[in-house]
N, C-alpha and C positions, 0 to 999 in steps of 0.2 A: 900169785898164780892167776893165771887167765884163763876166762872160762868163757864157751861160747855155745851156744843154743841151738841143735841144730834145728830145720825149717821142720813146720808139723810136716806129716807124712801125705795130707792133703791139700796140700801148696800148690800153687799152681805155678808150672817151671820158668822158668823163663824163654820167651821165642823169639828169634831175629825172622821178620817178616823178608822172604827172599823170592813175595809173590812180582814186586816190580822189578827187580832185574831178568827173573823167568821170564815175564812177559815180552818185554824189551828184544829179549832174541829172537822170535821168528819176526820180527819187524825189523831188527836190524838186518836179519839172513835175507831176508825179503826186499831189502834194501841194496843190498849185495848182490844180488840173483839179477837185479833190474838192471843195475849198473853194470854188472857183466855182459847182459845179453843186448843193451846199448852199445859196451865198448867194441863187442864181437861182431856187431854188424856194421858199425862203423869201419874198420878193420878189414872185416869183406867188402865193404864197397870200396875201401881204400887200393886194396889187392885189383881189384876188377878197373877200375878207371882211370887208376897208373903204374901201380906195377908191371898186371901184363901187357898193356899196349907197350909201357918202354920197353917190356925185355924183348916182343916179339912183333912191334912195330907196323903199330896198328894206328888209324887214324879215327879221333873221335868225331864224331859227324853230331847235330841234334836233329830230330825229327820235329818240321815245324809244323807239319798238315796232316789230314787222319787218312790218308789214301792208304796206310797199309793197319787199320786199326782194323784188329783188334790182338794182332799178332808186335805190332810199332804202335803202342802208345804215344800220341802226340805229347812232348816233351822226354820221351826217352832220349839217352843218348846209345847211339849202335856205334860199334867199332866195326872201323871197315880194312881189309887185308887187301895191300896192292896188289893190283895183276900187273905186269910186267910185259909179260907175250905172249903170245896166240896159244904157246903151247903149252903153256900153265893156265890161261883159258879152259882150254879142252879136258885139261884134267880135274879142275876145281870147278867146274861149273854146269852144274845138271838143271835138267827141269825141276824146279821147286827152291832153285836155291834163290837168296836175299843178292840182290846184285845195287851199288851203286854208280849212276851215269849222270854223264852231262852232256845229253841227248841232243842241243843244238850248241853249235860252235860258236854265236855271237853273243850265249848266254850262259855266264859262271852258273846258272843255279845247277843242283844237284840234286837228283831223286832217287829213291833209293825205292826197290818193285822188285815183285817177284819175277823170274821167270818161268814162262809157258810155256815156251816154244825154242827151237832151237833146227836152226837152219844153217848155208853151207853157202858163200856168195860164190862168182864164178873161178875164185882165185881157191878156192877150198877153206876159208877164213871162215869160222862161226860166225851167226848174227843172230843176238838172241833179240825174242819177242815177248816184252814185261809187259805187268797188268799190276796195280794196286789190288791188296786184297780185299779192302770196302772197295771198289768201283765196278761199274756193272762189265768194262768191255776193255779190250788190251789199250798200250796206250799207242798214241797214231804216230811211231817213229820205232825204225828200225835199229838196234844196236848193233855196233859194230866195235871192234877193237880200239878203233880212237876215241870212242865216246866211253868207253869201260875206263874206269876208276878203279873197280875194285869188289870183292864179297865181302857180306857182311858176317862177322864171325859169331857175335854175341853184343847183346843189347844190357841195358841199365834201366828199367822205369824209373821218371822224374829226373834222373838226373842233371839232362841238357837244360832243366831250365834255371839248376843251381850255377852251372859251367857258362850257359851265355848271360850270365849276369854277370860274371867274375873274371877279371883281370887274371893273368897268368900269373904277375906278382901275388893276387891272393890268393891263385888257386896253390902255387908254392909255399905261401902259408899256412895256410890249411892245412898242408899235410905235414908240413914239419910240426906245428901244433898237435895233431892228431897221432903223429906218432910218438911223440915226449908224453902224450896222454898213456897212451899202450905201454909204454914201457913203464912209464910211472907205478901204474896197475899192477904190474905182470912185478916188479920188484914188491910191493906190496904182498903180494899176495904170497911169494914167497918167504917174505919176511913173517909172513903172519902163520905161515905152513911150519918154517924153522922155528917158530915160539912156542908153539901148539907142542913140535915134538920133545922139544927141551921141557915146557914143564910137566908133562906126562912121563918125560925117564926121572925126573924128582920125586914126584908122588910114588911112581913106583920105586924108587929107592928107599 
């Protein structure tokens, strides 16, 4: 016969210390949270710089002077929406709107100004009068419908100065990169959603 003793009654029990893996969680959650709110903005600027311009065919411009700062950060990039004809002019384009031109004909540059003013040549054709919003006085050239490009719809801060560094092959990488990240994630997180509820219907069974 076997006999076995049990512990005096002032034994001290035995403890599995579960202070480090406690700890460990709001730093890994914390971890998580960061890298969420990375992938999410990555994602938003991904949507903004070429989603919507391709679906709604918009042209990326960069802002390389401060003439409209503090509203066009130098190195923003703005999307700009073709005007076409006078009479989509008339309709898209008020006092105060973002307009971009190229004010003389034997120079490709492009500037993108507010407009001020808006006048009517002898033909009835609009001709707007733009101003940078840092400059003190309008600028010394008349717009007219062959120097109009286009409005500007919505801008990006910094980004033009990632974009004129970058080859279209890389800027095509980037985003295929960038999107095999997101989805990456986004399976992830489902996977880790679907684990969570499976061993919580176990415990509760």
């Amino acid at each position: 016969m076997t006999a076995t003793l049990d512990p005096p009654a002032d034994s001290p029990a035995e403890v599995v210390d579960d202070e480090p893996r406690t700890a460990a969680r709001p730093v890994s959650r914390a971890l998580r949270l960061v890298l969420l709110a990375l992938l999410t903005l990555l994602g938003a600027v991904l949507v903004l710089v070429v989603a919507v311009p391709r679906v709604l065919g918009l042209v990326p411009l960069t802002i390389l002077s401060g003439s409209m700062e503090p509203t066009l950060p130098v190195g923003s990039q703005v999307f700009v929406d073709p005007v076409e004809s006078a009479e989509q002019a008339r309709e898209e384009i008020t006092v105060g709107s973002i307009i971009t031109v190229m004010p003389r004909p034997d120079d490709p540059t492009l500037v993108t100004h507010r407009v001020v003013a808006i006048e009517q040549d002898v033909s009835g054709r609009p001709v707007w009068t733009t101003k940078g919003d840092a400059n003190g006085g309008v600028d010394d050239w008349e717009v007219t419908q062959t120097q109009l490009r286009g409005v500007v719809r919505y801008h990006v801060p910094w980004v033009g100065y990632v974009a004129s560094s970058m080859s279209q092959t890389d800027k095509d990488t980037v985003v295929r990169w960038s999107a095999g990240a997101l989805f990456v994630y986004a399976a992830y997180q489902l996977l880790a959603a679907w684990r969570g509820r499976h061993r919580g219907g176990r415990r509760a069974a």
